[in-house]
C-alpha positions in Angstrom: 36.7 -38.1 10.5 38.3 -35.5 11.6 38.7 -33.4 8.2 34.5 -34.1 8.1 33.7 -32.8 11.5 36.0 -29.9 10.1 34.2 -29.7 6.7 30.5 -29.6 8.4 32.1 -26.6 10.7 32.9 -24.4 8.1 29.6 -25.4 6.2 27.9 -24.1 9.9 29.9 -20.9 9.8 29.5 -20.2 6.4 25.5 -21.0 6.4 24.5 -18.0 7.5 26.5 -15.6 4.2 25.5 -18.5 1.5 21.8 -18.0 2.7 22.2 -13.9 2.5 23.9 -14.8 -0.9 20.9 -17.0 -2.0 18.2 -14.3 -0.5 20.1 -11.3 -2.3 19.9 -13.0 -5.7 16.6 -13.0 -5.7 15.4 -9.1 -4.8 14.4 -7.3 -7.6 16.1 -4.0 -6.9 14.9 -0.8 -8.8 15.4 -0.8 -12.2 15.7 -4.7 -13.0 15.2 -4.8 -16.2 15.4 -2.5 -18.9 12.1 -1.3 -20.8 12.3 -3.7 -23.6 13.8 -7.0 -21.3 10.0 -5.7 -19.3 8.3 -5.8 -22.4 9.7 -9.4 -23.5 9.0 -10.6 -19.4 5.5 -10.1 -19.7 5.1 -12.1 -23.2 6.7 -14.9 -21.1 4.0 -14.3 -18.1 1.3 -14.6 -20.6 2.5 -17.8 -22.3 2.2 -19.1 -18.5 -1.6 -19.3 -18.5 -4.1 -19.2 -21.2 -7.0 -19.8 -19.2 -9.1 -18.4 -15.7 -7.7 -21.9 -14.4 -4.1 -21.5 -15.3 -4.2 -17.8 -14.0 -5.4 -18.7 -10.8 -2.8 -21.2 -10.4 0.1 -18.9 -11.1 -2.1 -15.9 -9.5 -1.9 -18.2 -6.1 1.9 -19.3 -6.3 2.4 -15.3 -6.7 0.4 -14.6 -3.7 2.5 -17.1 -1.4 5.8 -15.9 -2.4 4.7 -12.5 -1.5 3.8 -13.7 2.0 6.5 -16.2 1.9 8.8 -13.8 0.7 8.1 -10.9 3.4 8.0 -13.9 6.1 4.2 -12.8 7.4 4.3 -15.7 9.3 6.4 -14.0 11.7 3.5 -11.6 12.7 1.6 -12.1 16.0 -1.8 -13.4 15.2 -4.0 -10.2 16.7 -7.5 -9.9 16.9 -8.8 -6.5 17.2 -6.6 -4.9 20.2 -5.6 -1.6 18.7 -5.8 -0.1 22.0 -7.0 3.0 19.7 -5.6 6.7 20.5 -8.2 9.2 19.8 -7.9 12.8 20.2 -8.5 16.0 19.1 -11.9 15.7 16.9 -11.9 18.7 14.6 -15.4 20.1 12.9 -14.6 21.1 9.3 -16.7 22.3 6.3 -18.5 18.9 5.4 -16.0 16.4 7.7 -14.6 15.8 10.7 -10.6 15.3 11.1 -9.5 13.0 14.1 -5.8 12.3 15.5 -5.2 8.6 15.7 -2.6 5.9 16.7 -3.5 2.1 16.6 -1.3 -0.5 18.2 -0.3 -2.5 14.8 1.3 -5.0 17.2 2.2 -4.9 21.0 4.7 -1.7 21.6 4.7 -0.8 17.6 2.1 2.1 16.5 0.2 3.4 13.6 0.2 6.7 13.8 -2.1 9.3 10.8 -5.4 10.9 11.0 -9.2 9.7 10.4 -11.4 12.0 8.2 -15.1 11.2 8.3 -18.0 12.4 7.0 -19.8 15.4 9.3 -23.2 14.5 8.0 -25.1 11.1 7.8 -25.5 8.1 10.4 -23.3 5.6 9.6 -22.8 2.9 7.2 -20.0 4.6 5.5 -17.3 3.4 2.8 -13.6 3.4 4.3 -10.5 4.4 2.4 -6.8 3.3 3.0 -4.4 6.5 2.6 -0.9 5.4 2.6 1.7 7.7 1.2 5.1 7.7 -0.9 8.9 8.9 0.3 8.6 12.0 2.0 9.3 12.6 5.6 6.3 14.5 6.3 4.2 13.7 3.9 1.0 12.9 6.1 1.0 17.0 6.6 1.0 18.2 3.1 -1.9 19.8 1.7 -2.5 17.2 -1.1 -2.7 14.3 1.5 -5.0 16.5 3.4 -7.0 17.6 0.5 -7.6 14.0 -1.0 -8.8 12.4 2.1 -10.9 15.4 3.1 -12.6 15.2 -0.3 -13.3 11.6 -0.1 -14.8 12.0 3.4 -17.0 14.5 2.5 -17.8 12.5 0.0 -18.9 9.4 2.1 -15.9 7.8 3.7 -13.9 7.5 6.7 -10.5 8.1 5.1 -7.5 6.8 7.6 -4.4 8.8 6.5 -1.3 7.3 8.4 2.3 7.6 8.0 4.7 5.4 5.9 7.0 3.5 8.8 9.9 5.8 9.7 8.3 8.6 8.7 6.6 11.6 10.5 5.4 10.5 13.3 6.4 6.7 13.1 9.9 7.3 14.2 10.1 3.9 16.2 12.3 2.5 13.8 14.7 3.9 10.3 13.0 3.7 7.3 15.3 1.8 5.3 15.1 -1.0 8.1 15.4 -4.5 6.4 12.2 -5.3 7.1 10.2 -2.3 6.4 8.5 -4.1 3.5 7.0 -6.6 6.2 6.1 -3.9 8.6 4.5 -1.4 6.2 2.2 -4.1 5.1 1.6 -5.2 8.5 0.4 -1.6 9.6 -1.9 -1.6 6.3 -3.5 -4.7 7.1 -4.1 -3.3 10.9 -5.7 -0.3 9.7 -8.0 -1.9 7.5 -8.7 -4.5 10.5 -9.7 -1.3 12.5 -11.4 0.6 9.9 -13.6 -2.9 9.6 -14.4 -2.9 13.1 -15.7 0.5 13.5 -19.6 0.5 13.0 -20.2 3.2 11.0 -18.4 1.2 7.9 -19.8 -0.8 5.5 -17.3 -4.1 5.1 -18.3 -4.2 1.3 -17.3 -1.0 0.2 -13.5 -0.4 1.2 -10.8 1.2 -0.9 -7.4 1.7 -0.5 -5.3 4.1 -2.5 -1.8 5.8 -2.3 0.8 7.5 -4.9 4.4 6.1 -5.7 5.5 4.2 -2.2 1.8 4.4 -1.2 1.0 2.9 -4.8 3.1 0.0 -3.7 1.5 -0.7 -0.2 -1.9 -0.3 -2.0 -1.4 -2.7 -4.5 0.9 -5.6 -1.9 -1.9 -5.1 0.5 -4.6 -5.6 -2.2 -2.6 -8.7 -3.5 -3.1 -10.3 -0.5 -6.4 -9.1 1.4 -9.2 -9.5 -0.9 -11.2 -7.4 1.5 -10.0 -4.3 -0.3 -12.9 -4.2 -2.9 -11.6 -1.1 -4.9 -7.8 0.0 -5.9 -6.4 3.0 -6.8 -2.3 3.3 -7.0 -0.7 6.1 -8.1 1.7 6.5 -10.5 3.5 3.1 -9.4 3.0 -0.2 -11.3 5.3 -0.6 -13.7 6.7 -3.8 -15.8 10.2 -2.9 -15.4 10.8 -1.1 -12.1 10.1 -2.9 -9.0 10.7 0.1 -6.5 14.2 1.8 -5.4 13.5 1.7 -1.6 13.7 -1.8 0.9 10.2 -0.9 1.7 9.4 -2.0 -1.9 11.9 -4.6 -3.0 14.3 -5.0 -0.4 12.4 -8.6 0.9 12.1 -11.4 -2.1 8.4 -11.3 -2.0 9.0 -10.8 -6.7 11.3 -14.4 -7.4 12.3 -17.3 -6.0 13.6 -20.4 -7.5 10.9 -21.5 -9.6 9.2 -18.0 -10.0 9.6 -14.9 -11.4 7.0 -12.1 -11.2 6.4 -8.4 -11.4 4.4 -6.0 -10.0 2.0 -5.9 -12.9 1.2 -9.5 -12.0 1.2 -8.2 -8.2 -1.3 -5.6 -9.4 -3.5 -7.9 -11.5 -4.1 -9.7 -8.6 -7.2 -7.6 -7.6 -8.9 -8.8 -10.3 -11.9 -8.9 -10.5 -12.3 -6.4 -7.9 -12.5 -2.6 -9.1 -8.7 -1.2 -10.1 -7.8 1.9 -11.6 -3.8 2.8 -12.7 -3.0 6.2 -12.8 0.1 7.1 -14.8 2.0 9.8 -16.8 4.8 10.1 -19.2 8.0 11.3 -17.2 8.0 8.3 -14.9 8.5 4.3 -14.5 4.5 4.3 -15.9 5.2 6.0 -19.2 4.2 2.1 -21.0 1.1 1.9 -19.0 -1.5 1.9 -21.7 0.8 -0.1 -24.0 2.6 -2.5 -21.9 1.4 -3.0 -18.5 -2.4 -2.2 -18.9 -3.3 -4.4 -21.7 -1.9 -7.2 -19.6 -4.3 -6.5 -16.7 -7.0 -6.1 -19.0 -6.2 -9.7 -20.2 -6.4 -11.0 -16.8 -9.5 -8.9 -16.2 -11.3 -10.5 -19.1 -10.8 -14.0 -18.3 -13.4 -13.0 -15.2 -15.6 -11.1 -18.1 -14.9 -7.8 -16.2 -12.6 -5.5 -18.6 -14.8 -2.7 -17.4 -13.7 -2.8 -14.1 -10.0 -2.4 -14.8 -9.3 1.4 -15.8 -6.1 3.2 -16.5 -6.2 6.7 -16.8 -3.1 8.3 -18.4 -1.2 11.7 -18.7 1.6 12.0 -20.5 2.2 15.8 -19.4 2.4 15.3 -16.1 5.0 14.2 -13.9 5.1 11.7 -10.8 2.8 12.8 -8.4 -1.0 12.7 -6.8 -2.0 16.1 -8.2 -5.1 17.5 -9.2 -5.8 15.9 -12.7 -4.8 12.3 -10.7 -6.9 12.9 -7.3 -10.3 13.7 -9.2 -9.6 10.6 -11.5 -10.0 8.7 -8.6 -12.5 10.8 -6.7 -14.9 9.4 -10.0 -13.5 6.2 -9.6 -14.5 5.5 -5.9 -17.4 7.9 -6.3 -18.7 4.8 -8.9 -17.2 2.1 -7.3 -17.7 2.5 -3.9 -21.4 4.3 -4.0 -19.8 8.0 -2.9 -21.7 11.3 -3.0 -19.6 13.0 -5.7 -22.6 15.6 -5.5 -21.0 17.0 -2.3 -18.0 18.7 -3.5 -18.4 21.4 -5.1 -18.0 21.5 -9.1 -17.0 24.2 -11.6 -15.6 22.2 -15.0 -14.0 20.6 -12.6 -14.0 19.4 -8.8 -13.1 22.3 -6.5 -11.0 21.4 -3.3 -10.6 25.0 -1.8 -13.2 24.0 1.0 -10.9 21.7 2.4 -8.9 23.8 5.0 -5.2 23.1 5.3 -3.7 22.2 8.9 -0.7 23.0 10.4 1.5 19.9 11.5 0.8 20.4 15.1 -2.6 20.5 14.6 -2.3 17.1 13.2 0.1 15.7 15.3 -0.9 12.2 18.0 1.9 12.8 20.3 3.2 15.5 22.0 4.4 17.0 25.2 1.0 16.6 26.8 0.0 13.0 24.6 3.0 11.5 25.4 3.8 8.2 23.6 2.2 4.7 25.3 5.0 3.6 28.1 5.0 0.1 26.4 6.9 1.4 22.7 9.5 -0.4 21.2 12.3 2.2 20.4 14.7 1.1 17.6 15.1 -1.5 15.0 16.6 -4.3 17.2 14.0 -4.0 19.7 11.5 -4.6 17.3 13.5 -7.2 15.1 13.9 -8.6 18.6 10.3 -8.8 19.6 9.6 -10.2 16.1 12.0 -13.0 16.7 13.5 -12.1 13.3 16.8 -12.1 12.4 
């Protein structure tokens, strides 16, 4: 009796490490597999399902692992509430650019900016901006350029920072949880942008390069009220994403699954989606090993033509030029924007777009302080979360 009580003890103690163990075998870190182990994974995918039926089925056990996986149960359930920050409205050429902080959850803040059209009365698409790995990447002129082209074009555009990032300093990036909470702010902006009145519910988009490419395309995953996606030089058959914020929670495997984030992306279907790669990247196989399996997927709903992938093999990994007017046409079609209102020369010219210093684009400062109610650190907010 007594060697049992002292067996189930050290079971107790040990619990905790064996269920770390258990959790860390299945993330699917970086690199995973190798080009060709990718290229003989998704033959095994396909051999899963042969009809719309047998999709769906897998297409829903991948969409509960991914909530399962980044425990979204944990969440508070809000209803609107984003006790909305405001400030600073700015008149441009052809838009308007706002400061904005929502609450995502009580004490925890989205913070970016809200370009909107200057001309019309309402009833306006919306577009999701998240961005990739760079600590101020909200400020940079190709964030700013892409979402003041798209606004001028017919859309409120919400711009807001990756969490622990620019102005989201609450908590460390590389927090484990950051997958959880990055999502989590996603889905709150797209609640907000959805309860403003001058957008139109049925024409939403949601776009973002490398990091941002993986938010758009988890979010999109799981919220079929994104109707068009666009991410940026991102999905890829072998590479799952290096940071936590992209594999660090086992939203990919679990005992009886295995998945990628081609399958992850083929989830929109059949909702618009455009892949944007280039050849000196993770997405150099698009056209010939992760494309042709969305198309597959896309065809079983009779809509190949809504699934594009537009590919450059000289470029590199960013959201240039060549990759932001591939999907300025691409929401233009989808999403019923004016691409009449930017101005064209063999080519889309973005040079009325004026770029803004940080400051100027800054929520919080020394006379906008920060709400009294913040949560400061990763403890208090794995704390307040009730996660361990």
């Amino acid at each position: 009796m007594k060697m049992r009580k002292q067996l189930v003890l050290l079971l107790l103690l040990l619990y905790p490490i064996l269920s770390y163990a258990q959790e860390s075998d299945m993330l699917c870190v970086g690199r995973y597999w190798t080009e060709q182990e990718a290229n003989l994974k998704m033959k095994e995918f396909a051999a899963t399902w042969n009809d719309k039926a047998s999709w769906e089925k897998r297409a829903n056990a991948i969409r509960v692992q991914i909530k399962k996986g980044m425990q979204w149960d944990k969440m508070p359930q809000i209803e609107g509430n984003f006790n909305a920050i405001v400030r600073d409205t700015k008149e441009m050429d052809g838009y308007i650019v706002e400061n904005i902080a929502i609450e995502s959850f009580p004490g925890f803040y989205v913070t970016g900016n809200l370009y909107r059209p200057l001309e019309g009365n309402g009833n306006y698409a919306a577009i999701l901006s998240p961005h990739g790995h760079l600590q101020d990447k909200r400020f940079t002129h190709y964030v700013q350029l892409r979402s003041a082209v798209l606004a001028r074009m017919g859309a409120v555009v919400f711009a807001y920072d990756m969490v622990g990032y620019g102005e989201s300093n609450q908590i460390n990036h590389k927090m484990p949880i950051a997958l959880l909470l990055q999502t989590w702010n996603s889905k709150r902006v797209l609640d907000y942008l959805l309860s403003r009145e001058d957008v139109d519910p049925e024409r939403v988009g949601m776009t973002g390069g490398s990091g941002g490419g993986t938010q758009t395309f988890v979010l999109t995953a799981i919220d079929d009220r994104i109707k068009v996606s666009v991410p940026v030089v991102q999905v890829s058959a072998h590479f799952f994403g290096g940071c936590v914020c992209e594999s660090g929670m086992p939203i990919h495997k679990n005992e009886n699954l295995q998945t990628n984030n081609v399958e992850v992306a083929a989830l929109c279907a059949p909702r618009p989606l455009l892949l944007i790669s280039n050849g000196n990247d993770w997405t150099r196989n698009t056209p010939n090993i992760e494309f042709p399996y969305i198309q597959k997927v896309y065809a079983l709903y009779d809509g190949e033509h809504l699934a594009e992938n537009v590919h450059l093999p000289t470029e590199k990994h960013d959201y240039g030029y060549s990759k932001r007017t591939a999907a300025y046409n691409f929401f233009a079609h989808h999403l019923n924007l004016n691409s009449g209102k930017i101005p064209y020369n063999e080519g889309y010219q973005e040079d009325f777009v004026t770029i803004l210093p940080r400051d100027m684009l800054e929520v919080f400062d020394t006379e906008n302080p920060k709400p009294k109610n913040i949560l400061n650190g990763d403890e208090a907010v794995m704390t307040y979360l009730k996660i361990k």
